[in-house]
C-alpha positions in Angstrom: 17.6 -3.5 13.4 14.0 -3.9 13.0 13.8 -2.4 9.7 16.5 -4.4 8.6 14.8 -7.8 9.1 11.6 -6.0 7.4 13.1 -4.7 4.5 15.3 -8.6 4.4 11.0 -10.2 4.9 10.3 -8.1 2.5 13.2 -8.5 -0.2 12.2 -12.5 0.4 8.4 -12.3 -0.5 9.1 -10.0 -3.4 11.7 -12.4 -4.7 9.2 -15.5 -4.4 6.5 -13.6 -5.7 8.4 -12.8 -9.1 10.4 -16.2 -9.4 8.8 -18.4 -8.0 5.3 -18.2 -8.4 4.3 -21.8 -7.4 5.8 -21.3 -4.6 4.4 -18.3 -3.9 0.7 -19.7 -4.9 1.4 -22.3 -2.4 1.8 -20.2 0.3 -1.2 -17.8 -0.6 -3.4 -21.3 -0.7 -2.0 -21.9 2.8 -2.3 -19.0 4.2 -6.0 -18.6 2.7 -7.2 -21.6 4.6 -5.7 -21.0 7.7 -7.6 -17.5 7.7 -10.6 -19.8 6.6 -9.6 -21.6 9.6 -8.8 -18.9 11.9 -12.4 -17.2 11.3 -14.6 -20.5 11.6 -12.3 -21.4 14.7 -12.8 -17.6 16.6 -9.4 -17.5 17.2 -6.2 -16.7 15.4 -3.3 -18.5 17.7 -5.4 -22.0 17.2 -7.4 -24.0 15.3 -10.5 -25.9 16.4 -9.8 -29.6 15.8 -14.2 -29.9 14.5 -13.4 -27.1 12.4 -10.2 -28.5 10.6 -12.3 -31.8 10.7 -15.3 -30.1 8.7 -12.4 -28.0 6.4 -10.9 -31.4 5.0 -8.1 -32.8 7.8 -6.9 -36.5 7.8 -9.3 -38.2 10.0 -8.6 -41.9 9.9 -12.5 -43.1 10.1 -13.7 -40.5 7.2 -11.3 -41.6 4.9 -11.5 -44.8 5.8 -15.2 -44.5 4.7 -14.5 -43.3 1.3 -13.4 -39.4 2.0 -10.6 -39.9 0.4 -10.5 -36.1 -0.9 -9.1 -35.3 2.7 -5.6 -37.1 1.7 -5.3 -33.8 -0.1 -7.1 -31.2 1.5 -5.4 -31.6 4.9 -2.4 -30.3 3.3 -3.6 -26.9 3.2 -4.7 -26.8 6.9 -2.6 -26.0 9.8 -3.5 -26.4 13.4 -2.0 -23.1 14.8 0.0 -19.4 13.6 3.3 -21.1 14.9 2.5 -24.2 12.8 1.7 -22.3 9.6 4.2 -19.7 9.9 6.8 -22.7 10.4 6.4 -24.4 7.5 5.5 -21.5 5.5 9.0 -20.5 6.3 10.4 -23.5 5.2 8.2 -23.6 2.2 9.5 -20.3 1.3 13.2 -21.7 2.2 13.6 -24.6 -0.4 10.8 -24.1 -2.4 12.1 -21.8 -4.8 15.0 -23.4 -5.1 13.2 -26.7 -6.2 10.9 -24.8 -8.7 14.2 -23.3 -10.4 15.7 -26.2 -10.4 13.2 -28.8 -11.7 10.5 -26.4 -13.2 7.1 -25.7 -12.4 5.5 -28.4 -13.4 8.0 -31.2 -11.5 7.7 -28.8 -8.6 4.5 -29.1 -8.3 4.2 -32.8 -8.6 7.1 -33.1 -6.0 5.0 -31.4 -3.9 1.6 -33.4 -4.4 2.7 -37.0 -4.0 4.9 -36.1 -1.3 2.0 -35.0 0.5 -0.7 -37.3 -0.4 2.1 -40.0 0.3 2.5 -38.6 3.9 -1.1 -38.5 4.2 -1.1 -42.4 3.4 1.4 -42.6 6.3 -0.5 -40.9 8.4 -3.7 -42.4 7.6 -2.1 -46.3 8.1 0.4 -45.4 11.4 -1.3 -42.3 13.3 -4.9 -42.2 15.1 -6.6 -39.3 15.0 -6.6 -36.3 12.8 -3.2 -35.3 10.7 -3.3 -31.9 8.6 -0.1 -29.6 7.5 2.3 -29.2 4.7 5.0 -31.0 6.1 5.2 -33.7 4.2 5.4 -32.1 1.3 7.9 -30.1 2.6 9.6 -33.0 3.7 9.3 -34.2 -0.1 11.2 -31.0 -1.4 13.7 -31.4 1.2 14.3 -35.3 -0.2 14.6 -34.1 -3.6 17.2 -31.3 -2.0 19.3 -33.5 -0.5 19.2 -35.8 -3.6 20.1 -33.1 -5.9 23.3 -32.5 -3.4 24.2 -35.7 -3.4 24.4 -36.6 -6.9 26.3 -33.0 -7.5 28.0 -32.2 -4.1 31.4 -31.5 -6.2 29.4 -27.9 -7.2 27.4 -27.3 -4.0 29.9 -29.2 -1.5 29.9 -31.5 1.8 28.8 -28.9 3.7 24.7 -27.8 1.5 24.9 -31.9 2.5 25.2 -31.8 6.3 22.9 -29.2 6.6 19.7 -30.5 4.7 20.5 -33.9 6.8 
């Protein structure tokens, strides 16, 4: 059984990495900082809120005096393994299917306003510090569920129910 979900892992990567290769840079850019993060932080499981601070996150004051650079940088910064390997997963879910769909080039604008947008949100209705790819995760998954709206008589009621 073990080697069946290895060999499934690794059918997966190899996929993304040869057909989908923004989503497959976007992963490697995620994963990159979080090692970034990881050795800065001294530990692998979490990251040290100063050092994700220093790295780029969301921090309401700092961009409210003119960082503004951290609305995108806090993207690519996670705050734990379980939090990047969660939306990595995801990332690796709907991504390709969005960059096949819409091209590279859409893809990777859906990608950056949805998450500079979130950042915004964050920035206006959260204190604190925000980092992650979520939101533009979230953004893919909008574009998704638009795409099987407008053509549920191919992909059906049910692709529907389970992106809501």
């Amino acid at each position: 059984m073990g080697n069946n979900i290895i060999n499934s892992l690794s059918d997966r990567i190899n996929y993304i990495k040869d057909k989908a290769k923004v989503t497959f840079i976007l992963i490697l850019i995620n994963i990159g900082m979080y090692v970034i993060t990881a050795i800065l932080s001294k530990n692998i499981l979490d990251s040290d809120i100063n050092v994700l601070v220093f790295l780029g996150a969301n921090e309401n004051t700092l961009v409210s005096n003119g960082q503004y650079y951290r609305l995108f940088t806090c993207m690519f910064l996670h705050g734990g393994l379980i939090h990047l390997a969660a939306n990595m997963y995801a990332l690796g879910a709907i991504g390709p299917i969005v960059e096949r769909i819409y091209g590279k080039v859409k893809y990777i604008i859906i990608y950056l306003v949805g998450g500079i947008i979130s950042s915004i949100a964050s920035h206006f209705f959260l204190r604190g510090v925000s980092i992650g790819a979520s939101g533009a995760i979230f953004a893919l998954l909008g574009v998704m569920l638009i795409l099987t709206i407008e053509r549920k008589d191919i992909v059906g009621n049910g692709v529907v129910k389970d992106i809501v």
